[in-house]
N, C-alpha and C positions, 0 to 999 in steps of 0.2 A: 814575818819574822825579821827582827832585826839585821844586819849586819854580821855585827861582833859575837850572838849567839846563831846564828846560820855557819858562820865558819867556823866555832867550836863543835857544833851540832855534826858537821864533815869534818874534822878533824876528831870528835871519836867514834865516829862510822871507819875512819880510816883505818886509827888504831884496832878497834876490836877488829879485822881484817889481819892484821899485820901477822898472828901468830901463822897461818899459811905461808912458807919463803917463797916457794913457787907457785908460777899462774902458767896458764897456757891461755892460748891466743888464736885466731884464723889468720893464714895467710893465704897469696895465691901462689900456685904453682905454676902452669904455664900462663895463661891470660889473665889480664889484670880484671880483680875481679871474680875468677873462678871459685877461690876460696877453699881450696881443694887440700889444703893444707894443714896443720894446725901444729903452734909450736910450742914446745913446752921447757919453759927459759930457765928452769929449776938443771933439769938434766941437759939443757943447751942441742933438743933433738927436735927434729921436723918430723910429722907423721902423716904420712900420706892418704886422704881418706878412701877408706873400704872402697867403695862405690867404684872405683877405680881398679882394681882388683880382682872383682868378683868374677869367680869360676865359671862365666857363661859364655858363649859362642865367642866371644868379642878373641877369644883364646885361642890358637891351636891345639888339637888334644881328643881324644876317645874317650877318656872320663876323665873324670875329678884330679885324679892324681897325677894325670898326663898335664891336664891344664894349670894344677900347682907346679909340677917342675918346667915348666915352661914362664911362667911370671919370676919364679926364684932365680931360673936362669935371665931374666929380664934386669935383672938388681945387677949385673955385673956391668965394664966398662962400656960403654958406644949403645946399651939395651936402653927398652923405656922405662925403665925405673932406675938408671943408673944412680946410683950414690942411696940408695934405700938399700936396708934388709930386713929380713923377717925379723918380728920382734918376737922375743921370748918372754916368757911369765915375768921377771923380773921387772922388763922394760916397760910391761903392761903397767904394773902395778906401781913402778915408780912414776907414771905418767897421771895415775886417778892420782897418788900423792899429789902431785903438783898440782892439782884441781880439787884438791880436798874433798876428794869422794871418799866414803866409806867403804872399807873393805871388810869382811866378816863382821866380827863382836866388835872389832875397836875403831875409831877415827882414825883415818891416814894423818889429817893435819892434824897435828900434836901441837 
């Protein structure tokens, strides 16, 4: 392929993209690398991945519920998830927006 039409040819890959404002992205959280992160530059939020999270032994806790308010109480000052908090429906869903996932009957990116 030429030149002149290779960079048209990327330049309206580019555009038909463009109607998405927001992207999200990986980053790392503690060690470079980890990838543990993923940010979403539309809403300007970090989301910390599940994996990290998850209700198993790693937790202090008798069940389920002990071990969720235990990570929730984790999200405050000097804890290990300081500077997170639980996301609500909203958050979720303005987050598939920014990666133009589909939610119900209609496209999130418009």
């Amino acid at each position: 392929m030429r030149p002149k039409l290779r960079f048209f040819a990327i330049l309206v890959a580019a555009l038909w993209c463009a109607p998405c404002a927001g992207a999200v992205m990986q980053r790392d959280w503690k060690n470079p690398g980890d990838g543990l992160l993923t940010y979403d530059d539309a809403n300007q939020r970090e989301w910390l991945d599940l994996s990290q999270t998850l209700l198993t032994s790693q937790f202090p806790g008798a069940d389920r519920e002990a071990k969720y308010l235990y990570v929730v109480g984790q999200t405050g000052t000097g804890g290990l998830f300081d500077g997170f908090s639980v996301a609500r429906s909203p958050d979720v869903i303005a987050l598939a927006q920014s990666a133009g996932i589909k939610y119900g009957d209609s496209e999130l990116c418009d």
